[in-house]
Structures are given as structure tokens and as C-alpha cells.
C-alpha positions in Angstrom: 90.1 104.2 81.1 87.9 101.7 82.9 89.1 99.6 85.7 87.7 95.9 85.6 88.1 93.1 87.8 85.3 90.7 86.4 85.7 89.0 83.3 81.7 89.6 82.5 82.1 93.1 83.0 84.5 93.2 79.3 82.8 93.4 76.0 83.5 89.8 74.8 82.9 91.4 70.9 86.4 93.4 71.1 89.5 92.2 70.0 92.4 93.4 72.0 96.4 93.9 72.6 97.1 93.2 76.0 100.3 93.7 78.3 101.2 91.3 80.4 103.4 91.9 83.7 103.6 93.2 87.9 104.0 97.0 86.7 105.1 98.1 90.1 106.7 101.4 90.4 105.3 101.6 86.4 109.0 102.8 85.2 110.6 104.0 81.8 110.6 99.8 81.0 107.0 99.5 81.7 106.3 102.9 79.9 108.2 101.2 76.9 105.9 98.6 77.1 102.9 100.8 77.2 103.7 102.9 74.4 104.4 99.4 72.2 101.1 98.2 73.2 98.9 101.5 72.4 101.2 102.1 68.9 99.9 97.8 68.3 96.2 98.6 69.0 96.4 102.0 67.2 97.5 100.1 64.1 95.3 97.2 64.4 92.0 99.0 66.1 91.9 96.7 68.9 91.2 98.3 72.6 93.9 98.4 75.1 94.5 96.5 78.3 97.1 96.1 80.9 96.4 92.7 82.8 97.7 92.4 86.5 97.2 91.7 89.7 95.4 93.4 93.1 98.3 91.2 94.6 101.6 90.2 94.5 102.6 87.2 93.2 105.2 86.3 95.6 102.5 86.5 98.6 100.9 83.7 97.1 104.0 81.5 95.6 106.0 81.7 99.1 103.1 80.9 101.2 103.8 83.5 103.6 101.7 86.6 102.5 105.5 88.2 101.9 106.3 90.1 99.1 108.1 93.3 97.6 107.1 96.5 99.6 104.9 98.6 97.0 106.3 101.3 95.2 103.3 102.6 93.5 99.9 102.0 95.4 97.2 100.8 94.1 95.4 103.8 93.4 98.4 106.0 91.9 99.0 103.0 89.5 95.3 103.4 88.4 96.2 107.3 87.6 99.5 106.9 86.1 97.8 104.1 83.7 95.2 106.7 82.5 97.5 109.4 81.9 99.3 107.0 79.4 96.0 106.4 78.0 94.9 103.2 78.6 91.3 101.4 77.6 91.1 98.9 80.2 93.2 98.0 83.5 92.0 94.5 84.2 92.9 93.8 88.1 92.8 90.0 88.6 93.7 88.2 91.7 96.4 86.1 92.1 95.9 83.1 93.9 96.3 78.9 94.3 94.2 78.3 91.8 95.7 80.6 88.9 99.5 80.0 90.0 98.4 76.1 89.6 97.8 76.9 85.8 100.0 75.7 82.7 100.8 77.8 81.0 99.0 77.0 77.9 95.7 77.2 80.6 96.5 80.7 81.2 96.6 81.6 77.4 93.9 79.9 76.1 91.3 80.0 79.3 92.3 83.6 79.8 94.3 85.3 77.0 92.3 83.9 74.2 88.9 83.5 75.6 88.3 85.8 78.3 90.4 88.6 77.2 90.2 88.3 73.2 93.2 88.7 73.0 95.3 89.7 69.3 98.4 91.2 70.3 100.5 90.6 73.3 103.3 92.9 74.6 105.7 91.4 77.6 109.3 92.1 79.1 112.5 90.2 78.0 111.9 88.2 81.1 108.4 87.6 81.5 107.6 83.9 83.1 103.8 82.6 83.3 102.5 79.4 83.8 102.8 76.6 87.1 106.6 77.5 88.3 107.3 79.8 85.9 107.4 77.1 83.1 106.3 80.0 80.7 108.5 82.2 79.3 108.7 84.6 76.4 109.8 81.4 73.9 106.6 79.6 74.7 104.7 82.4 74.4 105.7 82.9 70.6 105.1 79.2 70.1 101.1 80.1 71.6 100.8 82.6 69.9 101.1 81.1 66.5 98.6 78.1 67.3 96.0 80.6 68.9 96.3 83.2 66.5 98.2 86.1 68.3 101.6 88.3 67.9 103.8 88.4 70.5 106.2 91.3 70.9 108.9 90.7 73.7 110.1 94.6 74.6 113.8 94.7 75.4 115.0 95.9 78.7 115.7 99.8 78.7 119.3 100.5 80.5 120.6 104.1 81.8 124.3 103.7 82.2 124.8 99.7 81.5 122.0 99.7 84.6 118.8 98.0 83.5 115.9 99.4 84.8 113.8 97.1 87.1 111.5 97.5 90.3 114.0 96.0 92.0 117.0 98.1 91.3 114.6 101.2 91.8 113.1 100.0 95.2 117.3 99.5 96.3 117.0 103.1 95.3 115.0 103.9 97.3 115.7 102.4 100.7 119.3 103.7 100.1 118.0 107.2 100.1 119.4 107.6 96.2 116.0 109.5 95.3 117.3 111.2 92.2 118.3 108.0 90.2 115.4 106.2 91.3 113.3 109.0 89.7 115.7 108.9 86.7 114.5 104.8 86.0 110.8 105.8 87.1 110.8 108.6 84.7 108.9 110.7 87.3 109.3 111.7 91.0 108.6 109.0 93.1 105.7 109.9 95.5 104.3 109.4 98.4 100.4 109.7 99.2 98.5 109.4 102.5 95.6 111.1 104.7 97.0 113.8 107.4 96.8 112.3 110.8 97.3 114.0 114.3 101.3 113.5 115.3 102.4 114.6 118.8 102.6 117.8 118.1 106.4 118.2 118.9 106.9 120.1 115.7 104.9 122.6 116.1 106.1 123.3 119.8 109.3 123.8 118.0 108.0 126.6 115.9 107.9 124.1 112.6 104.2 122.7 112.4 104.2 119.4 110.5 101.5 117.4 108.3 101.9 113.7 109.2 100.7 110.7 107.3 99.4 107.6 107.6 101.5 105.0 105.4 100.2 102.0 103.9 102.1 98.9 105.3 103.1 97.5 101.9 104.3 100.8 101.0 108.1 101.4 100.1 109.6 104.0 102.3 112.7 106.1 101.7 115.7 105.7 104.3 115.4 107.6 106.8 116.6 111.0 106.4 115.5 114.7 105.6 114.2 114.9 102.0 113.3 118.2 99.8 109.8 117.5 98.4 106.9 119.1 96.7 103.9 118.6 98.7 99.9 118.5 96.8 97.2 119.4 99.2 93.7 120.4 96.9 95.5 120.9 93.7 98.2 123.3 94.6 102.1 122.9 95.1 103.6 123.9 97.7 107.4 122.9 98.7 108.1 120.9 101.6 111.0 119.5 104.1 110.3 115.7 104.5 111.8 113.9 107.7 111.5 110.1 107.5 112.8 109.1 111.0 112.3 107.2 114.2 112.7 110.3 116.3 116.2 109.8 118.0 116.2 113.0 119.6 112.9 111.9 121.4 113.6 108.7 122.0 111.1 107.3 119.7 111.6 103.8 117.2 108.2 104.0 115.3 108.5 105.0 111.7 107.0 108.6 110.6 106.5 110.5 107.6 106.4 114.1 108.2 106.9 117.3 106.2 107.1 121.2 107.1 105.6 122.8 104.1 106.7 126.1 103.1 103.8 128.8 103.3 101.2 126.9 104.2 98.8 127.6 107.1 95.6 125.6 106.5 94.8 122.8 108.3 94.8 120.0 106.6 93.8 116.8 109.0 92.0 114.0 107.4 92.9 115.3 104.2 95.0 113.8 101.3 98.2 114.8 100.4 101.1 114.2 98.1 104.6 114.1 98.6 106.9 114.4 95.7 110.6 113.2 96.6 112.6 115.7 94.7 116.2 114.9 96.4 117.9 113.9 99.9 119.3 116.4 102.2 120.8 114.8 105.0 120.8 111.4 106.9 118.9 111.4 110.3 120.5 112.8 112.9 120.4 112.9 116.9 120.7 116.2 118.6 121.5 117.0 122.4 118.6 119.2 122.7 115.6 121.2 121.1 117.9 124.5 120.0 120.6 122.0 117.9 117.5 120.9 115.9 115.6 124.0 115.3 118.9 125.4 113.9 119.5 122.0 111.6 115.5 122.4 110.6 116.4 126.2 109.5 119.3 125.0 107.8 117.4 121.9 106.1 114.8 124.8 104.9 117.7 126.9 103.3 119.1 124.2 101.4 115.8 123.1 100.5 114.9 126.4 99.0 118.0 126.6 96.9 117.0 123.1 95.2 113.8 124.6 94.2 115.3 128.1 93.4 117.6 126.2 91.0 115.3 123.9 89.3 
């Protein structure tokens, strides 16, 4: 898979099938998508591409730089897309000038010319265009004056729940790791270079690798978590604590794990945490002992997840 970002960097000689959409969090919907797409250009030998953007919409349409916390970064979405085996992953910026656009702009200056585009795969509820005056209706009606399919991919549901970045980012922030992994149809994750924390934990006999979290980046509520940690291609299992350190008297937000048989040292280094299940809300003890006896506790329970999985 190559990642592009510049419309003179695609071979304007190749036709392709192209899906359309945010793709955060790249759940079991957009994987639906994805596999419609590649099954499209496999049948019509066109190259595949996933258009997006390096921003949010929303940062740009509300005017002030807000929008949805991130559940994938940028760079894990680049990994996921290749393992689903992508051509291209075209990363356009979204800004006044395209979100100013009619829709029939967007699919003949970009869509038709720029991107060469045969096939198009989209959500049940994709909107494009100025205000979102496109939707999946006008699309067809393009697509049959410029000479392209459209194929509008149904929502996937799990329980009567249709799966959406929103629902799964709720999920998240509620702690209810398990389901949200069910609708991503993978752990969600966590990645982040090892900083220097206070130290605290390893005073109390339970070292911990902190990270440094993106701002845009969704965190789970706040809580003890059983995790699988990646540190240089090896697993290791971990006890994540997401907390403002009551005991300590602390409000900033960390992200620190005790990993299981692990000794190296691991500063400045990249790691991944893999959110398997929650374990307990956070707590405030009266002193040091009360949490180095919840800690071994967290680890016991923690172990018996893994044991059992």
C-alpha cells in the first residue's frame, strides 16, 4: 500500500474503485466496506483506494478546530488499511475551500478527474458536497452521467445496535471495552512513546511504563484495565491504570501500565497497549498499603482473564 497526499503523485493512467468516508476507529462497517471495494476492483482490475482526510471534518465545518476525539491515530489507521490490503490511502485535507464544493464539484473535479474513478463504495449515510447537500441518492444520479457504479453498503448491526464511531467511542469513555472491541472487530489500542512518570510506582514495588497520549486521542474511563502490552515485537500482559491519581492528590490524566515479567527499560520507546477488558473503576485509598494490596489483587484478576482466554 502507498500513502498519497498529492494528486500528481497517482498514476493518472489507472482506473480505480474508491471508498469514500471518515474511517475512524476503521470498524466491522468500514471493514464491510473495504472488503466490497477490494471484491469490485478484483472483478473489474481497477487499483484500490480509500479517500479521507488528515483532518476532521467537523474542525473545519464548526469553525472551532473541535471535533470527535480520535479512536484510531493516524498512523495505526495507515497499518490497519494495509493489513486489509489496500493499493492506495489517499490523505486529503479538509478545508474552506473543499467543504465550499457542490457536490457535483467534488465528483467530477476530484472523483472523476483526479482520482479516475470507476466504482464507488459509501455507507448508507454518506453526505458530500456544500452542507451535506450530497447524499447517497445523488451520488447514484452522478454516477450514471460520469460513468461510475455506486454501491451504498448497508449498516452492519450486532444486537439491533448499528455499528458507528460514535456508538463505539460512547464505548469507550464508559469503560465498556469488550463491546467496543466487538463493533471494532479488534482490541481497541492504545500506542505512545514511554516517558519518565514520578516514579511513585515503582517506590511501591510496581514499576510502570507511562505514555505520552496524543491530545485528540480517545481515552478510556478512568479505571484499571487488563491489557496486552507490545514493546519490540513481543507480548507481554499488562495492568493499565487510567487515572487522575486520587490517592496522590493529582487531576492530570495518565496512562500507565505494570507489565507482567518485564524488566527492560523501555524510555523513549514505543509501546502498545491492547485493551482486553476493565477491571475496576478508580478508586481512592487512605494510604500506600490499601493500594499495593488492591494492585496485587488487580494482577490476580488480570492473570485469570489471560489464563482463561
Amino acid at each position: 500500500m502507498i500513502v498519497v497526499n498529492k494528486y500528481e503523485d497517482l498514476n493518472n493512467q489507472i482506473n480505480r474503485g474508491v471508498a469514500l468516508g471518515n474511517f475512524d476507529g476503521i470498524h466491522i462497517g468500514h471493514q464491510s466496506l473495504i472488503t466490497t471495494l477490494l471484491h469490485e476492483c478484483a472483478e473489474n482490475n481497477l487499483e484500490s483506494c480509500v479517500y479521507t482526510f488528515l483532518n476532521h471534518p467537523l474542525s473545519i465545518i464548526t469553525k472551532t478546530n473541535a471535533s470527535p476525539m480520535q479512536i484510531t491515530n493516524l498512523h495505526m489507521k495507515e497499518r490497519i488499511f494495509e493489513f486489509h490490503g489496500l493499493d492506495i490511502l489517499f490523505l486529503d485535507e479538509f478545508n474552506e475551500a473543499f467543504m465550499n464544493q457542490s457536490p457535483e464539484e467534488f465528483v467530477v473535479e476530484i472523483l472523476v478527474k483526479k482520482l479516475k474513478c470507476k466504482v464507488v463504495v459509501v455507507g448508507f449515510d454518506y453526505r458530500f458536497g456544500s452542507k451535506g447537500l450530497g447524499d447517497t441518492e445523488l451520488l447514484k444520479e452522478l454516477g450514471k452521467e460520469y460513468s461510475f457504479k455506486v454501491i451504498v453498503v448497508e449498516p452492519v448491526e450486532i444486537d439491533g445496535i448499528k455499528v458507528s464511531s460514535t456508538k463505539i467511542r460512547a464505548l469507550i469513555v464508559n469503560g465498556e471495552i469488550e463491546q467496543a472491541n466487538e463493533f471494532l472487530g479488534r482490541p481497541f489500542t492504545l500506542a505512545g512513546q514511554v516517558v519518565h512518570g514520578e516514579g511513585r510506582g515503582r517506590k511501591l514495588g510496581f514499576p510502570t511504563a507511562n505514555i505520552s497520549i496524543n491530545p485528540g486521542q480517545l481515552i478510556p474511563q478512568l479505571g484499571v484495565y487488563a491489557t496486552e502490552v507490545v514493546f519490540e515485537g513481543k507480548r507481554y500482559i499488562g495492568a493499565t491504570s487510567i487515572s487522575s491519581k486520587p490517592t496522590f492528590g493529582n487531576q492530570d490524566i495518565t496512562v500507565e501500565t505494570f507489565i507482567l515479567d518485564f524488566s527492560e527499560i523501555a524510555y523513549d520507546k514505543n509501546i502498545e497497549i491492547i485493551f482486553t477488558k476493565k477491571v475496576r473503576n478508580q478508586t481512592k485509598f487512605n494510604n500506600e498499603q490499601e493500594l499495593i494490596d488492591q494492585i496485587q489483587k488487580d494482577i490476580t484478576v488480570i492473570k485469570n482473564i489471560y489464563k482463561h482466554n
